[in-house]
MARNUPA-544903 format. One record per residue (C-alpha): chain; x, y, z; residue number from 0. Coordinates in steps of 0.05 Angstrom, whole numbers. Each point is the difference from the previous one (the first is absolute). Layout:
! MARNUPA-544903
@chaine->A	px->X	py->Y	pz->Z	num->NUM
...
This chain:
! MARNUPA-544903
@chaine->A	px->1651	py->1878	pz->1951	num->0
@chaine->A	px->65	py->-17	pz->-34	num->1
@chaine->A	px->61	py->-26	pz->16	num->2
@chaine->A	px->79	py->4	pz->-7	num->3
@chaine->A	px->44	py->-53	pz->-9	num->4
@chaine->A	px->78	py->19	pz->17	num->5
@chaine->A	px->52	py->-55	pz->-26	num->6
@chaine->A	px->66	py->5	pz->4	num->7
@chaine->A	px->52	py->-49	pz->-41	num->8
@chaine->A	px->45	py->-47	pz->24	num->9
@chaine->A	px->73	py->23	pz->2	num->10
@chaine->A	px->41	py->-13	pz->-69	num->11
@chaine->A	px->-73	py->-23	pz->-32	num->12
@chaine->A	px->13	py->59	pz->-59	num->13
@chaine->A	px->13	py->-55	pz->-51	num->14
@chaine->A	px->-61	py->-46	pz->23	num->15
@chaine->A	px->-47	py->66	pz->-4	num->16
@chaine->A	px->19	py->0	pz->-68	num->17
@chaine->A	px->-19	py->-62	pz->-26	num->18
@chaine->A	px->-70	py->7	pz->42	num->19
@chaine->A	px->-19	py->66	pz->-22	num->20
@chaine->A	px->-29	py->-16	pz->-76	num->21
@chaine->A	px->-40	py->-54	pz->42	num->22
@chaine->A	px->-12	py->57	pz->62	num->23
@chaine->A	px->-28	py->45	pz->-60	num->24
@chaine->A	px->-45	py->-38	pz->-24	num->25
@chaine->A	px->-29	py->-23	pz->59	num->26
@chaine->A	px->-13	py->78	pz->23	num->27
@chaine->A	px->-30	py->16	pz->-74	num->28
@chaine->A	px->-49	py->-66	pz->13	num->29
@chaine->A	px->-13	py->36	pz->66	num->30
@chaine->A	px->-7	py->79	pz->-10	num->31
@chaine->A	px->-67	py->4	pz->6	num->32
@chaine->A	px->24	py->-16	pz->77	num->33
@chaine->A	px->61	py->53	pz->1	num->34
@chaine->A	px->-9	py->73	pz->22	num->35
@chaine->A	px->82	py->-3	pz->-8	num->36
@chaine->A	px->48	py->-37	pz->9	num->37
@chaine->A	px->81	py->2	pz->-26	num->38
@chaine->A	px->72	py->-15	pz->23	num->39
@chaine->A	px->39	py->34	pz->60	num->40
@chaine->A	px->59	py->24	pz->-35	num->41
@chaine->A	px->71	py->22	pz->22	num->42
@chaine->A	px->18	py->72	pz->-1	num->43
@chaine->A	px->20	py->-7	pz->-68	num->44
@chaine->A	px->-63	py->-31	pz->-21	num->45
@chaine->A	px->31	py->-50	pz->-23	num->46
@chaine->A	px->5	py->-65	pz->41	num->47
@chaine->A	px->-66	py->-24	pz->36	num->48
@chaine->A	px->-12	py->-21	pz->72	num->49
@chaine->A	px->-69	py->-29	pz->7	num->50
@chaine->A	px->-69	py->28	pz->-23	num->51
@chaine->A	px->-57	py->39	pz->27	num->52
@chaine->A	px->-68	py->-17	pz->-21	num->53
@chaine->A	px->-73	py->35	pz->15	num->54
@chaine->A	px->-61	py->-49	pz->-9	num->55
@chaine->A	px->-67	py->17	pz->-7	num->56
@chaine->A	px->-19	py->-66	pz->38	num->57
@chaine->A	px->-46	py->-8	pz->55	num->58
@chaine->A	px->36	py->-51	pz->47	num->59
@chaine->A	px->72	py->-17	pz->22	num->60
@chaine->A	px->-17	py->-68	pz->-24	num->61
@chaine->A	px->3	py->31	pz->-74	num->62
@chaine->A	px->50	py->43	pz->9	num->63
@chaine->A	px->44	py->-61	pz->28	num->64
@chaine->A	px->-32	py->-45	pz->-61	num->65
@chaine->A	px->23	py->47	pz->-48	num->66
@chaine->A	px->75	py->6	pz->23	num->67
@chaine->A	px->2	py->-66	pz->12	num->68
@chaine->A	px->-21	py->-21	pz->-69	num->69
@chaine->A	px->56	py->60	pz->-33	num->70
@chaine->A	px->57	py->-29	pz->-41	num->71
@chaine->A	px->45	py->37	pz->44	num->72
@chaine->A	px->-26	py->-25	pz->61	num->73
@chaine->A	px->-8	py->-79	pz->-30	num->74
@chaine->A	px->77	py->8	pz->-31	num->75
@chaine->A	px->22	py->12	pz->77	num->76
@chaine->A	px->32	py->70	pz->-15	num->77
@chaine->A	px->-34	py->35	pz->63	num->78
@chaine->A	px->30	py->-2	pz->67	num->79
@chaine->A	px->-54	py->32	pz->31	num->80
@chaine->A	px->-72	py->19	pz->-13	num->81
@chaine->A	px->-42	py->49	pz->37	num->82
@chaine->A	px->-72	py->9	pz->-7	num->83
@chaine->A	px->-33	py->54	pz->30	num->84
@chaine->A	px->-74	py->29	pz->-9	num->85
@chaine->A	px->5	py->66	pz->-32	num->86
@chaine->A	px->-41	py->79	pz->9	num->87
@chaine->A	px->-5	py->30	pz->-75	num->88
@chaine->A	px->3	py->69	pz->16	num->89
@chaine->A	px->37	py->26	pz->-65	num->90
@chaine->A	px->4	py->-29	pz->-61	num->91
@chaine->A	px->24	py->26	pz->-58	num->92
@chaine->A	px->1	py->71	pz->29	num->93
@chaine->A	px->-74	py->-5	pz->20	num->94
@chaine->A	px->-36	py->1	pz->70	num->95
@chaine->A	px->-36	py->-74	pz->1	num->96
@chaine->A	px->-24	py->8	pz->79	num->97
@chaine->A	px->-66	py->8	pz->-23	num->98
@chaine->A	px->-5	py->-55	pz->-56	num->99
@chaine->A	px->-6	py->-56	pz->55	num->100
């Protein structure tokens, strides 16, 4: 079953996210063969991001903590908090995956 990592920046880290992201980008292209999604939290104006959200097709907590913890972002000290949380696919991509599992 998957699972969902929440991660929300520290306060006034905009610039730091910055300079991580070509580093944060590359690490998620090494590793999309583990990403169902993942992408920023963004401000109304979709413009300034908050944190992330990211859905792993990973088997433990263990690798979904491994892989967070081994993120540019995470490594650079831009998140304030992480949450990791197993995850139910139910929809994805505007189709019924209940039965896939």
């Amino acid at each position: 079953m998957p699972w969902m990592i929440e991660t929300y920046d520290r306060p006034g880290s905009g610039d730091l996210r910055l300079r991580l992201r070509p580093a944060h980008l590359e690490y998620l292209e090494a590793n999309r063969h583990l990403l169902l999604a993942c992408g920023a939290k963004l401000d109304d104006n979709g413009e300034a991001a908050s944190g992330g959200l990211y859905l792993l097709a990973v088997e433990s907590r263990a690798e979904a903590e491994a892989f967070i913890a081994a993120d540019p972002f995470h490594t650079g000290d831009l998140f304030e908090r992480v949450f990791v949380t197993r995850w139910r696919k139910a929809y994805l991509d505007g189709r019924n995956t209940l039965n896939e599992e």
